[in-house]
Phi, psi and omega in degrees: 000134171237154187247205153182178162177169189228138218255334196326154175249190192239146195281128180233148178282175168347293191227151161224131184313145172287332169285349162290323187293301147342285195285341158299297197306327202276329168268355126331305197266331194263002155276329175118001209288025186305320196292340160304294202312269200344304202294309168336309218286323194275323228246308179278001176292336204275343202293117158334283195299130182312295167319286190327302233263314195260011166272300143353279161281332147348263191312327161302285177315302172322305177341278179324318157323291177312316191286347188290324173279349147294054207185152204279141197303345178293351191236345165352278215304330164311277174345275184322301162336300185280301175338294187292340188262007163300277196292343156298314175290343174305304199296342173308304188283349177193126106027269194290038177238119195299303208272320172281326189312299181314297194316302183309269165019296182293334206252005169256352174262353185266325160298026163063349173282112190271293154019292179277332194288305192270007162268336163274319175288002157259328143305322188273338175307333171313318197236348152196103181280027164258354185302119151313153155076329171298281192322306212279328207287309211301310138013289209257315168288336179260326142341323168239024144326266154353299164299326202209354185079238184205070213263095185311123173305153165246157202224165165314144156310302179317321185286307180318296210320300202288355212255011182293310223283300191328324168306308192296324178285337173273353184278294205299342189282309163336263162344348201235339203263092157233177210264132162311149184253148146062033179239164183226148175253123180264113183275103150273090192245171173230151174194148211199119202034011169292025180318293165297304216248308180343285158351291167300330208260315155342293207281323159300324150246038141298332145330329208246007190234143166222038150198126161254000000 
């Protein structure tokens, strides 16, 4: 995977709709534009609506990924870099999420740290061991274990420098993300002449509830 980039950034309002945003990252990333991409990530922080906001950045981190095998091999290590210092601060804020943990993961085993890298993919499997794809990365991370140790890409000093503190803060998100304890799900339907289907439709999901 490769890269390029232009340090100008790209100027966004207050809130900017998430597909506008999507579409600056995506045209960032295909100009070589990192310090733009990266500046998105702040710019979907702002969006109000909660959903919005984490689909949004979600969907930034995706950009990113994808975009990393068009992009020149001198510019890889940067991407990863603003990825992995992304999806930490996302995991700052919430933990518990399977799917940026996998994200995170990726983007630290392509920066040769396997350590954080088999740590977040293993919080995400803790909490949901149906997650695509985790098994084959964990998979995959002790094969080039195996192969290279644990031999770090190389990167800019600068990038080298910064990339210690970010690992120690993505282990702790690691460490932090467990499957919630001691909570119960309450079934709350409204129905109107379902006299015939009611019944049936109780009994299939009373297993998976401890209150209707």
């Amino acid at each position: 995977m490769a890269l390029r980039l232009n340090p100008e950034p790209i100027s966004v309002s207050h809130e900017e709709h998430p597909e506008a945003l999507l579409a600056r990252a995506e045209a960032a990333l295909a100009d070589g534009r990192l310090d733009a991409y990266r500046s998105l990530f702040a710019a979907a922080g702002r969006i109000a609506d909660p959903h919005g906001r984490y689909r949004a950045r979600t969907s930034l981190l995706e950009r990113g990924l994808a975009a990393a095998g068009a992009l020149p091999d001198a510019r890889v290590g940067e991407l990863f870099v603003i990825l992995a210092a992304a999806v930490t601060e996302l995991l700052e804020e919430d933990p518990r999420e399977p799917v940026l943990l996998n994200y995170g993961g990726v983007a630290f085993y392509e920066l040769g740290a396997l350590r954080c890298a088999e740590r977040l993919f293993r919080a995400a499997a803790r909490l949901d061991s149906d997650l695509p794809h985790v098994a084959r990365n964990l998979e995959q991370l002790a094969a080039r274990r195996r192969a290279t140790g644990d031999a770090r890409v190389p990167l800019p000093a600068r990038l080298r420098a910064a990339l210690p503190d970010v690992e120690r803060r993505a282990e702790a998100c690691a460490g932090r993300a467990q499957p919630a304890a001691g909570l119960t799900l309450s079934l709350c339907m409204i129905v109107r002449d379902e006299e015939e289907m009611l019944p049936r439709c109780l009994e299939a999901v009373a297993g998976a509830v401890d209150e209707i």
